[in-house]
mmCIF file of the N, C-alpha and C atoms, coordinates in Angstrom:
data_MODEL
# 
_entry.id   MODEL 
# 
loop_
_atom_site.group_PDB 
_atom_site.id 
_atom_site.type_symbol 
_atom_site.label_atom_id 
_atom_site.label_alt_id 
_atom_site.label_comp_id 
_atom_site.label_asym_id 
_atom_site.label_entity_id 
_atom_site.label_seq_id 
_atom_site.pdbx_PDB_ins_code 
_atom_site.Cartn_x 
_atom_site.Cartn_y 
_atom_site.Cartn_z 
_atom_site.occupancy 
_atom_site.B_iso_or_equiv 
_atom_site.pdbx_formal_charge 
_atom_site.auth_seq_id 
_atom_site.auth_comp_id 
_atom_site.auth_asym_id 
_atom_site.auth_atom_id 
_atom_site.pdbx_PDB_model_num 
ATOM 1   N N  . UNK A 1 1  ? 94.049 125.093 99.040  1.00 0.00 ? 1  UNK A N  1 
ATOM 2   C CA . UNK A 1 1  ? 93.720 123.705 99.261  1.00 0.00 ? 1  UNK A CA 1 
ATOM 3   C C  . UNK A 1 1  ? 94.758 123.100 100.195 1.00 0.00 ? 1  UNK A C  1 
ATOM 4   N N  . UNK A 1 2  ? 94.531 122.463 101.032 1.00 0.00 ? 2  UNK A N  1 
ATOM 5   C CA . UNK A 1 2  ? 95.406 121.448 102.231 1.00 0.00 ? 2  UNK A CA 1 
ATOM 6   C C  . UNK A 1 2  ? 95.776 120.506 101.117 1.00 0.00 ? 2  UNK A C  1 
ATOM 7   N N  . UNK A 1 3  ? 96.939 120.355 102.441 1.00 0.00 ? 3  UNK A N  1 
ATOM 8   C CA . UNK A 1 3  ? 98.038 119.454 101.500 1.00 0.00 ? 3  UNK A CA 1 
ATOM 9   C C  . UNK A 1 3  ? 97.343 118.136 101.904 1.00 0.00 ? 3  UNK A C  1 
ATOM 10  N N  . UNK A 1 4  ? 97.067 116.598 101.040 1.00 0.00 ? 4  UNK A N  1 
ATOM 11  C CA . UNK A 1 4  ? 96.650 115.598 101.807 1.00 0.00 ? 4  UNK A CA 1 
ATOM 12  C C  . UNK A 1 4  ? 97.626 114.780 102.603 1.00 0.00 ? 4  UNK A C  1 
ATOM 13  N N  . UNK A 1 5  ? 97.509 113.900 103.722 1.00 0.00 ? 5  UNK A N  1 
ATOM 14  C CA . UNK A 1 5  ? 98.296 113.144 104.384 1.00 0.00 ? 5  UNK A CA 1 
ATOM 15  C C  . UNK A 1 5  ? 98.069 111.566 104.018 1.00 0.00 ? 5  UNK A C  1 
ATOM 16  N N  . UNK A 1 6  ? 99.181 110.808 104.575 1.00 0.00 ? 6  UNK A N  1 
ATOM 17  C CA . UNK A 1 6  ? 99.428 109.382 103.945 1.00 0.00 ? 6  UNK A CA 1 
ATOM 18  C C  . UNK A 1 6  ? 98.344 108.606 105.622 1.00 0.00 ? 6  UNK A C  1 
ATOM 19  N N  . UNK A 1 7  ? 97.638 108.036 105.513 1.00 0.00 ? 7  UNK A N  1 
ATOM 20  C CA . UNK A 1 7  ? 97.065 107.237 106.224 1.00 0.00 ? 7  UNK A CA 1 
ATOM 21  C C  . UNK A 1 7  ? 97.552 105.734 105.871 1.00 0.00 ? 7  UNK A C  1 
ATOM 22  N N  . UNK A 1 8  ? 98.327 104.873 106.857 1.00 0.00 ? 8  UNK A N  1 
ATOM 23  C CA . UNK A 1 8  ? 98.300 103.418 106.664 1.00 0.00 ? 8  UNK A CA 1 
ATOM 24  C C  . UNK A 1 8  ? 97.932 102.614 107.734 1.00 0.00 ? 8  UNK A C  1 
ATOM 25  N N  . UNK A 1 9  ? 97.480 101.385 107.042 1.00 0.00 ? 9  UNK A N  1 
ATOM 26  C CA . UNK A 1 9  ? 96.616 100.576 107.981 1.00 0.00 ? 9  UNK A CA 1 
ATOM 27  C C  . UNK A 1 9  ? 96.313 98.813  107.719 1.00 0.00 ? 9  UNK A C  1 
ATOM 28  N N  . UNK A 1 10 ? 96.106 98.132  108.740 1.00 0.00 ? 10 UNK A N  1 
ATOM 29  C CA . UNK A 1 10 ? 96.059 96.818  108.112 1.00 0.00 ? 10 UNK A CA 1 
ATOM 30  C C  . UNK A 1 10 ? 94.713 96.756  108.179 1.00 0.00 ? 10 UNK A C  1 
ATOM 31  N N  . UNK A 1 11 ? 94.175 95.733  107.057 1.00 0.00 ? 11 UNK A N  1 
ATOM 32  C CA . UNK A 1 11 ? 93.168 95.024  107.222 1.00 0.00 ? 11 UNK A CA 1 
ATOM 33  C C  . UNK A 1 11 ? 92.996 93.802  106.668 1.00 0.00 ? 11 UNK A C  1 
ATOM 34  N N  . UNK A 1 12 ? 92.038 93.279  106.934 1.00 0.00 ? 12 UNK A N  1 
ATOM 35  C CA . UNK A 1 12 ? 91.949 91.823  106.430 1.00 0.00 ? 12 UNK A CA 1 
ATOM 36  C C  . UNK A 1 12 ? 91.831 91.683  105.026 1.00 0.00 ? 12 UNK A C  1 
ATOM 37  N N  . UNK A 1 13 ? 92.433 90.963  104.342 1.00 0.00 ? 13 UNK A N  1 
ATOM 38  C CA . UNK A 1 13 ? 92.435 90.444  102.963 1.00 0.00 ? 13 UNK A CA 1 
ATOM 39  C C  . UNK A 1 13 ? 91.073 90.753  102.095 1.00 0.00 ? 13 UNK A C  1 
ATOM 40  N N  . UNK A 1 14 ? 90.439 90.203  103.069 1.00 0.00 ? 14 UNK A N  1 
ATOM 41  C CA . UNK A 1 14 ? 88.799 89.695  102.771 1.00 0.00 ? 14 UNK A CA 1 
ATOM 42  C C  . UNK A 1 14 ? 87.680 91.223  102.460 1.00 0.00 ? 14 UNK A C  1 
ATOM 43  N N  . UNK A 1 15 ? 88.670 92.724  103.371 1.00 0.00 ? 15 UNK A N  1 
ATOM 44  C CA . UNK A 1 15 ? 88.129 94.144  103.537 1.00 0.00 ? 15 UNK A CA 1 
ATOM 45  C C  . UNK A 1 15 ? 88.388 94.335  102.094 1.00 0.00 ? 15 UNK A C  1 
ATOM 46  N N  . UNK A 1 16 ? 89.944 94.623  101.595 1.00 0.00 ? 16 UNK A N  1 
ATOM 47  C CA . UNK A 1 16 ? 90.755 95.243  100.712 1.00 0.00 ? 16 UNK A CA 1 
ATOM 48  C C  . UNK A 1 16 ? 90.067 94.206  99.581  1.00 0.00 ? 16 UNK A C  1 
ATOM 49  N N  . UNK A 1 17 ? 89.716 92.914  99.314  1.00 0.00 ? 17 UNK A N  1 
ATOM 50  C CA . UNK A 1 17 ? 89.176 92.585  98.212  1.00 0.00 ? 17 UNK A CA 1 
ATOM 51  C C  . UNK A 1 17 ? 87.410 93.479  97.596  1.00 0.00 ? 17 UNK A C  1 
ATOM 52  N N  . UNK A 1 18 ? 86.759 93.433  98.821  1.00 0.00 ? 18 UNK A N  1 
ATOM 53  C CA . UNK A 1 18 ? 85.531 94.070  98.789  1.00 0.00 ? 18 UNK A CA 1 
ATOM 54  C C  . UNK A 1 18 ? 85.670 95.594  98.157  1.00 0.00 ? 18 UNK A C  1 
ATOM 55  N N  . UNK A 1 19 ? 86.530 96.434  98.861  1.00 0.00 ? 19 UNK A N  1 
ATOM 56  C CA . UNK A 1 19 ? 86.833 98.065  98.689  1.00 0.00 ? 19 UNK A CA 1 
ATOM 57  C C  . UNK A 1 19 ? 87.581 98.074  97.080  1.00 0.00 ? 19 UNK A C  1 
ATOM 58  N N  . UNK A 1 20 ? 88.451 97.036  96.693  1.00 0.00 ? 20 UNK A N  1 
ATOM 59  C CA . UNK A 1 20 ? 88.396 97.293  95.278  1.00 0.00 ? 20 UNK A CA 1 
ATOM 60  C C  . UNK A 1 20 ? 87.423 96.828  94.440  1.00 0.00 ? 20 UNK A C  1 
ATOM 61  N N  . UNK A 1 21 ? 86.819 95.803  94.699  1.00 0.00 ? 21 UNK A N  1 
ATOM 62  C CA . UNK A 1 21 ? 85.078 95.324  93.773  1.00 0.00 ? 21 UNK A CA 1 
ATOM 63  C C  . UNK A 1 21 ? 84.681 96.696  93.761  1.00 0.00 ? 21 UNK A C  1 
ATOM 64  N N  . UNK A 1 22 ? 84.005 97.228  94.824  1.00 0.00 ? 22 UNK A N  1 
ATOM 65  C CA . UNK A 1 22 ? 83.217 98.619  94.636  1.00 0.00 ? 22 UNK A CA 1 
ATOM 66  C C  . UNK A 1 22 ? 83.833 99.126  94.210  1.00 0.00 ? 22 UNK A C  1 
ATOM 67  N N  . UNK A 1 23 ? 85.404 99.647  94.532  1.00 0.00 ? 23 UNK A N  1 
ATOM 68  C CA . UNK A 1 23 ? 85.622 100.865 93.384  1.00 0.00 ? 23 UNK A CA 1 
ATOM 69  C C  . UNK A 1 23 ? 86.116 100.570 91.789  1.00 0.00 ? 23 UNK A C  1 
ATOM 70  N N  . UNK A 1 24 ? 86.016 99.093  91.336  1.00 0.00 ? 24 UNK A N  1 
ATOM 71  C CA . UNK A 1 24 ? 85.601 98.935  90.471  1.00 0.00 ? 24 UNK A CA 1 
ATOM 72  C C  . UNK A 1 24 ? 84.788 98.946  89.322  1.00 0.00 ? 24 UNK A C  1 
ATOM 73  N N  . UNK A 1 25 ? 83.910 98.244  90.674  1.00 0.00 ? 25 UNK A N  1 
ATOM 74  C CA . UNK A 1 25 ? 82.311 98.331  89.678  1.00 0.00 ? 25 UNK A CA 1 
ATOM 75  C C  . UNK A 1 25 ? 81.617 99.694  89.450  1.00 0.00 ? 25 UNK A C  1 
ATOM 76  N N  . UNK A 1 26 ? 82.452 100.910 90.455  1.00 0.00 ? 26 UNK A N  1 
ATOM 77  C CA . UNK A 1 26 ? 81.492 102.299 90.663  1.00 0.00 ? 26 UNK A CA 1 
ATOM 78  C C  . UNK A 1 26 ? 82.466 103.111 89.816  1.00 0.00 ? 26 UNK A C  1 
ATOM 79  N N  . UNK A 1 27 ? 83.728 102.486 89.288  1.00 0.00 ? 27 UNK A N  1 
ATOM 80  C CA . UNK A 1 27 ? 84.792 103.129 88.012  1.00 0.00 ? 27 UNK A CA 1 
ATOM 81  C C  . UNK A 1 27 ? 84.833 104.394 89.229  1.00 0.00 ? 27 UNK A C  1 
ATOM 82  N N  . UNK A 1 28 ? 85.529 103.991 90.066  1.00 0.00 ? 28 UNK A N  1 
ATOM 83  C CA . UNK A 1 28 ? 86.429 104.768 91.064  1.00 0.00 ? 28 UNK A CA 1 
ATOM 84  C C  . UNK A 1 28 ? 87.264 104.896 91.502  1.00 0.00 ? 28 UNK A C  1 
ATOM 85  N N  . UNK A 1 29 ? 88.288 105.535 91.741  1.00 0.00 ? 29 UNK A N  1 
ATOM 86  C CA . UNK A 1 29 ? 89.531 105.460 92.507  1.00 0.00 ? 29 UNK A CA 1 
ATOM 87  C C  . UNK A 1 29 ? 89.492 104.436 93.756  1.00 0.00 ? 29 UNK A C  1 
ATOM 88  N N  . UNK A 1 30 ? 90.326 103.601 93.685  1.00 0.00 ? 30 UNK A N  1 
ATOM 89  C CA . UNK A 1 30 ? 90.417 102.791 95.658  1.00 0.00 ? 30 UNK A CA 1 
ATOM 90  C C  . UNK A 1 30 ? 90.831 103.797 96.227  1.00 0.00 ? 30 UNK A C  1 
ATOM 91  N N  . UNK A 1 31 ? 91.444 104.980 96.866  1.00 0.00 ? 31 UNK A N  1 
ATOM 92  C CA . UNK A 1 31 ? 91.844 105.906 97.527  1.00 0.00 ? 31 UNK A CA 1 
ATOM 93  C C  . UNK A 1 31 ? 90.832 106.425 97.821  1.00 0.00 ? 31 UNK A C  1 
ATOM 94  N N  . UNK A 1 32 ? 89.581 107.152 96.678  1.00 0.00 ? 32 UNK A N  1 
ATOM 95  C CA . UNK A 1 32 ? 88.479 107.559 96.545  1.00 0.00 ? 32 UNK A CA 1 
ATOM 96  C C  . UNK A 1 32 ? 87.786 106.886 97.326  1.00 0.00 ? 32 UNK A C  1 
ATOM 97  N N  . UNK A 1 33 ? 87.529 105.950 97.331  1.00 0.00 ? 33 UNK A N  1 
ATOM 98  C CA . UNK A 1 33 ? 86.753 104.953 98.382  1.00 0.00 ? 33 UNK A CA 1 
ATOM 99  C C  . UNK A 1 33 ? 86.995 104.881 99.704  1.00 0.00 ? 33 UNK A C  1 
ATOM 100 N N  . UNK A 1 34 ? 88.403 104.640 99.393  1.00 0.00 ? 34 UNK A N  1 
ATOM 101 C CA . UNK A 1 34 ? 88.877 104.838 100.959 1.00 0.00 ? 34 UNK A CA 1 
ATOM 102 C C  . UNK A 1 34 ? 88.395 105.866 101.869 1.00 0.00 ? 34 UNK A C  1 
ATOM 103 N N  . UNK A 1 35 ? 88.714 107.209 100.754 1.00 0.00 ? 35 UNK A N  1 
ATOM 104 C CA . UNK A 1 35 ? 88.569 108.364 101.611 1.00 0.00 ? 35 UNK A CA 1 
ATOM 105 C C  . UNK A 1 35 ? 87.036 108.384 101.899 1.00 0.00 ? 35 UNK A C  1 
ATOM 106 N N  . UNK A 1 36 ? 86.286 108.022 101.512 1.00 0.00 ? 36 UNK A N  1 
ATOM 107 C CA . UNK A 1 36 ? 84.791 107.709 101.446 1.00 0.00 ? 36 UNK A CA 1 
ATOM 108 C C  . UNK A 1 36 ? 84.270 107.296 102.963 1.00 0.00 ? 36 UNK A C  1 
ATOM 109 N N  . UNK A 1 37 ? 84.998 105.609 102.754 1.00 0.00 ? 37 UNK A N  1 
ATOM 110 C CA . UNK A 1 37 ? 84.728 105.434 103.861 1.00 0.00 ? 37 UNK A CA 1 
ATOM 111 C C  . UNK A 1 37 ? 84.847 105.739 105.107 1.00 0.00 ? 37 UNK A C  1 
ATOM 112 N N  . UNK A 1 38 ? 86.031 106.466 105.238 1.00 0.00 ? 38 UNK A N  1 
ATOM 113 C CA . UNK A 1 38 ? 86.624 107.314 106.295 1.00 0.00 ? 38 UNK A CA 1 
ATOM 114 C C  . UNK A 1 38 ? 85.979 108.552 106.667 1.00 0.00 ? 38 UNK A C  1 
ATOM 115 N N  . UNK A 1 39 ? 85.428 109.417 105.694 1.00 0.00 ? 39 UNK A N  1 
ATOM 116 C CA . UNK A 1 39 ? 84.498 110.207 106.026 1.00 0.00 ? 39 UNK A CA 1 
ATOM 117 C C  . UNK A 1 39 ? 83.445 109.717 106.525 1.00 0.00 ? 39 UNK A C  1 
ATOM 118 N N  . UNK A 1 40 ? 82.843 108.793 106.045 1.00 0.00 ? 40 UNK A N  1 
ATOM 119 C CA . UNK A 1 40 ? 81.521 108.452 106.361 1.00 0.00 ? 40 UNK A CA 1 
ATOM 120 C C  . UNK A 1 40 ? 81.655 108.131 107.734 1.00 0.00 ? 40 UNK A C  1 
ATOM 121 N N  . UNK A 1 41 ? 82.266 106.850 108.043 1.00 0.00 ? 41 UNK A N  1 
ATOM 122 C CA . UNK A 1 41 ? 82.946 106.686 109.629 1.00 0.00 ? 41 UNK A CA 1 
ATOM 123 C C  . UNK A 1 41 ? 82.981 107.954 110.523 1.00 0.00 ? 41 UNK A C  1 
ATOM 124 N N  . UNK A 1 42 ? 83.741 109.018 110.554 1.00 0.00 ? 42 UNK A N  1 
ATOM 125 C CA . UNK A 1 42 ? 83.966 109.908 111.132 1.00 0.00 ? 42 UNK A CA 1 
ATOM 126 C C  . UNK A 1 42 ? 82.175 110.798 111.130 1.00 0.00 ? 42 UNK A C  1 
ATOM 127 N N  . UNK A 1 43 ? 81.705 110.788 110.145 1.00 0.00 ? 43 UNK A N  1 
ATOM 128 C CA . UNK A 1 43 ? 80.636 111.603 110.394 1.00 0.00 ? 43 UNK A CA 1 
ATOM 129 C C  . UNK A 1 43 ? 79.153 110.838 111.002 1.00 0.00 ? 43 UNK A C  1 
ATOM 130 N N  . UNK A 1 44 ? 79.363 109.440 111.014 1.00 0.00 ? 44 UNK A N  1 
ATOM 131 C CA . UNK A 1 44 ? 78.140 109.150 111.842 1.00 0.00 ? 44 UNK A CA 1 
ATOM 132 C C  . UNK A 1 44 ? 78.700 108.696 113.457 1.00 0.00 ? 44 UNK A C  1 
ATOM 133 N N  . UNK A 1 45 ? 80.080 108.649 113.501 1.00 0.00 ? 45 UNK A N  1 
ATOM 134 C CA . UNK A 1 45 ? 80.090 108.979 114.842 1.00 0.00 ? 45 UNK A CA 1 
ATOM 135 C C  . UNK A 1 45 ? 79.998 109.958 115.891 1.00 0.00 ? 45 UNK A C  1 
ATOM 136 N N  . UNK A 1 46 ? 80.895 111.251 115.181 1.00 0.00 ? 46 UNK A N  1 
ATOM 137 C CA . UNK A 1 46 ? 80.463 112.365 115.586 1.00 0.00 ? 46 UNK A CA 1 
ATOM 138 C C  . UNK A 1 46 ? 79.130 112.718 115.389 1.00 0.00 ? 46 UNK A C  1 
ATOM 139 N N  . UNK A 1 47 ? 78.221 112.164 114.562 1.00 0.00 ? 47 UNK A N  1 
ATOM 140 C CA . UNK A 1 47 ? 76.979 112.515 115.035 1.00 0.00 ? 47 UNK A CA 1 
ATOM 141 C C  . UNK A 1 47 ? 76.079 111.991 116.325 1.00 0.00 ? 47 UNK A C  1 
ATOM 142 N N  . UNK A 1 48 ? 76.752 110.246 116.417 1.00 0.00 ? 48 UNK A N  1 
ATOM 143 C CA . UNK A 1 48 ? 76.443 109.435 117.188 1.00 0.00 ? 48 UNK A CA 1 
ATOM 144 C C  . UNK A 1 48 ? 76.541 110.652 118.825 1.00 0.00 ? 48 UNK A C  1 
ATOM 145 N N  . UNK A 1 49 ? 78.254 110.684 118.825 1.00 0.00 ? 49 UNK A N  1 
ATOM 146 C CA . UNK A 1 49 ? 78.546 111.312 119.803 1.00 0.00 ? 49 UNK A CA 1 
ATOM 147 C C  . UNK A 1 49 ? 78.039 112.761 120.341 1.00 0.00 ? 49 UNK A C  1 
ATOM 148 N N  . UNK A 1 50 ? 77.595 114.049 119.303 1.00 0.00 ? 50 UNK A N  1 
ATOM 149 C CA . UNK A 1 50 ? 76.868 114.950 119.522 1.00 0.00 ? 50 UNK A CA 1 
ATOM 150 C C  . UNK A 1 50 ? 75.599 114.467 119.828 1.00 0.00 ? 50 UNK A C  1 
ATOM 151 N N  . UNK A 1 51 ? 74.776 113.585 119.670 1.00 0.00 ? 51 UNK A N  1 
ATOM 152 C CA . UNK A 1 51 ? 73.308 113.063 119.919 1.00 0.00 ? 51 UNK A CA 1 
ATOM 153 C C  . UNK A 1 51 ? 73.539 112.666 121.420 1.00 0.00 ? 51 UNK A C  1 
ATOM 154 N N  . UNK A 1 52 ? 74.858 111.546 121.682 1.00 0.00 ? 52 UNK A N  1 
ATOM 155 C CA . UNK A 1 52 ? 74.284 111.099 123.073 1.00 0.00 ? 52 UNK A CA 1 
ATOM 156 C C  . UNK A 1 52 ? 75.046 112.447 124.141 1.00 0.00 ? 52 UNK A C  1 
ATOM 157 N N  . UNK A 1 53 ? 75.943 113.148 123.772 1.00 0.00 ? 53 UNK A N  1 
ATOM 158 C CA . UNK A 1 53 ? 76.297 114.038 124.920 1.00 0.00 ? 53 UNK A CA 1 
ATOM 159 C C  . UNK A 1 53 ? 74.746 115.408 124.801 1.00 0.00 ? 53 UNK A C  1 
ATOM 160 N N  . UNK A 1 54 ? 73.944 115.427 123.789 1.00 0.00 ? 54 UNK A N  1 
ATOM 161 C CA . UNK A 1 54 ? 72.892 116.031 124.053 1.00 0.00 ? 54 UNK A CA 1 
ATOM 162 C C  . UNK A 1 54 ? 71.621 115.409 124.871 1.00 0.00 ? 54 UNK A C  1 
ATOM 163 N N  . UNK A 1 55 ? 71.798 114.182 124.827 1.00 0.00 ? 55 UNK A N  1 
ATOM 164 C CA . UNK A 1 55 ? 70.634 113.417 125.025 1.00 0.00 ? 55 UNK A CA 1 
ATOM 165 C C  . UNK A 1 55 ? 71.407 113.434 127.208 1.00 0.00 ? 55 UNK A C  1 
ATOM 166 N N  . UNK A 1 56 ? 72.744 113.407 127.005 1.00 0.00 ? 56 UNK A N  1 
ATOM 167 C CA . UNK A 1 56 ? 73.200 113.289 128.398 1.00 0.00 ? 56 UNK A CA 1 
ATOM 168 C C  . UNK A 1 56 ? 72.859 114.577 129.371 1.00 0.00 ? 56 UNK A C  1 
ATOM 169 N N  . UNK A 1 57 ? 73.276 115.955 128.452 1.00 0.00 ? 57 UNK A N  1 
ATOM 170 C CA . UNK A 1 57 ? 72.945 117.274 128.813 1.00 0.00 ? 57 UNK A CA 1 
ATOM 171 C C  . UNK A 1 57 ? 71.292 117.611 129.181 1.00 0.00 ? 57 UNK A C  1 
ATOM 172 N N  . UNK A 1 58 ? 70.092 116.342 128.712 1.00 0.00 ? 58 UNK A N  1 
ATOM 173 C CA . UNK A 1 58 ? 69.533 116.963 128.805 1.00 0.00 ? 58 UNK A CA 1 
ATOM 174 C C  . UNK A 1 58 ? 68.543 118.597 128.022 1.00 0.00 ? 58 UNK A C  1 
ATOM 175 N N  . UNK A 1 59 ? 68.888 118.530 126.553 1.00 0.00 ? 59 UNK A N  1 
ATOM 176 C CA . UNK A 1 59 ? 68.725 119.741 126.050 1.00 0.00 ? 59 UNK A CA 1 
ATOM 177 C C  . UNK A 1 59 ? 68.570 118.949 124.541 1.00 0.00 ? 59 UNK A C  1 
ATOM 178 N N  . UNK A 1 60 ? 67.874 117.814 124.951 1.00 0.00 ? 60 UNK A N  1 
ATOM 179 C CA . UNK A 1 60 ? 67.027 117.091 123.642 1.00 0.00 ? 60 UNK A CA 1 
ATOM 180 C C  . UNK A 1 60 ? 65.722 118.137 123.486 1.00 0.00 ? 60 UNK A C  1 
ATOM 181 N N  . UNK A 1 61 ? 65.728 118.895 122.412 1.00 0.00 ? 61 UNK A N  1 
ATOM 182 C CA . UNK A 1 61 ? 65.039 119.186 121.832 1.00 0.00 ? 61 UNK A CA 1 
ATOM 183 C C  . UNK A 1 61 ? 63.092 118.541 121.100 1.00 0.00 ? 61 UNK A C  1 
ATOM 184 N N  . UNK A 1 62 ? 63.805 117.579 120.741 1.00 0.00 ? 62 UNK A N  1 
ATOM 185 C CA . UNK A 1 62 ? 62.751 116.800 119.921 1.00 0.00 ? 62 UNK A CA 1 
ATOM 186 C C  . UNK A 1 62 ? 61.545 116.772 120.884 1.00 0.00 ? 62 UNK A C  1 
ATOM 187 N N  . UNK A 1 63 ? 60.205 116.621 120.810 1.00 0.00 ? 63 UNK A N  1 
ATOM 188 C CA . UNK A 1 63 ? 58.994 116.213 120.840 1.00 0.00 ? 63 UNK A CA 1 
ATOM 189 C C  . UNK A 1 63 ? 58.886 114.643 121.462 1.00 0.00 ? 63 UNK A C  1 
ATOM 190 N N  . UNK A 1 64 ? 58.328 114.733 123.036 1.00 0.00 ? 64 UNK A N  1 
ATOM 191 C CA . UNK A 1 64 ? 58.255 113.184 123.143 1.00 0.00 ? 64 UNK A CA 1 
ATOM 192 C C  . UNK A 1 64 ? 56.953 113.022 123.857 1.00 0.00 ? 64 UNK A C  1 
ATOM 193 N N  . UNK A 1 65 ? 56.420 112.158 122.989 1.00 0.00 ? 65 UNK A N  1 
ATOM 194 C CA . UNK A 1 65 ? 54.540 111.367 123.012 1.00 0.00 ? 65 UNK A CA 1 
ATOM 195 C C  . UNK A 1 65 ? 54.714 110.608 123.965 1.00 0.00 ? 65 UNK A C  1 
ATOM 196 N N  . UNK A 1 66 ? 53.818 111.061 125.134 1.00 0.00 ? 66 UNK A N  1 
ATOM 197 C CA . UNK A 1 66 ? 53.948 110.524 126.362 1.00 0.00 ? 66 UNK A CA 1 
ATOM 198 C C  . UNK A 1 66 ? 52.420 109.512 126.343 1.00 0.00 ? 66 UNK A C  1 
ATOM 199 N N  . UNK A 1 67 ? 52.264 108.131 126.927 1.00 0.00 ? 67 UNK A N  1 
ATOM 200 C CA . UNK A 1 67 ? 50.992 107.343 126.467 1.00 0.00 ? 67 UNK A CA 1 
ATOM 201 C C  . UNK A 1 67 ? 50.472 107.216 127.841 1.00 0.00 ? 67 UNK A C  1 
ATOM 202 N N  . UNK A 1 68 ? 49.582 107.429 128.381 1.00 0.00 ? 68 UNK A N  1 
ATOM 203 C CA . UNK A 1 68 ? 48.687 107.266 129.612 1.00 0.00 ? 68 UNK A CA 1 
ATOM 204 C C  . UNK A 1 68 ? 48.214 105.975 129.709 1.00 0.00 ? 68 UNK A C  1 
ATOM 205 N N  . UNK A 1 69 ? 48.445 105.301 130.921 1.00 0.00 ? 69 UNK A N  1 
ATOM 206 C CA . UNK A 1 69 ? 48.035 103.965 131.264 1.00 0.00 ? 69 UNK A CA 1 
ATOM 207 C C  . UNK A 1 69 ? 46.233 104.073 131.461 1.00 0.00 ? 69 UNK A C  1 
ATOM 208 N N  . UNK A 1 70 ? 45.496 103.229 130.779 1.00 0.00 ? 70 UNK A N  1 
ATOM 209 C CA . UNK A 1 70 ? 43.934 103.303 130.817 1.00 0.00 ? 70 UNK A CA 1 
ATOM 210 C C  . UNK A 1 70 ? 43.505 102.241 132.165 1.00 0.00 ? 70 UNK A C  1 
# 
């Protein structure tokens, strides 16, 4: 198992009140959450970012319904 690292950071009063409600109300660690959100962050951008450098490459896959003017 990796050793974990210390992440610090500011945020607004108004963030850090919200992130302990939820990990309150969900009887969770705030760290737990944290790390939560941080994953989550990281994984819909890198998805963001693999989608548009595919969509840039050209090598979009997907199916596209082309509509004919009548």
């Amino acid at each position: 198992m990796t050793e974990d690292s210390t992440l610090t950071t500011m945020v607004p009063p108004e963030l850090l009140a919200r992130v302990r409600t939820i990990a309150k109300r969900s009887d969770r660690e705030f760290a737990d959450c944290v790390r939560q959100a941080v994953t989550d962050f990281c994984e819909t951008w890198e998805l963001y970012h693999e989608t548009v450098d595919s969509i840039l490459r050209n090598d979009d896959e997907r199916p596209c319904l082309r509509v004919a003017n009548s």
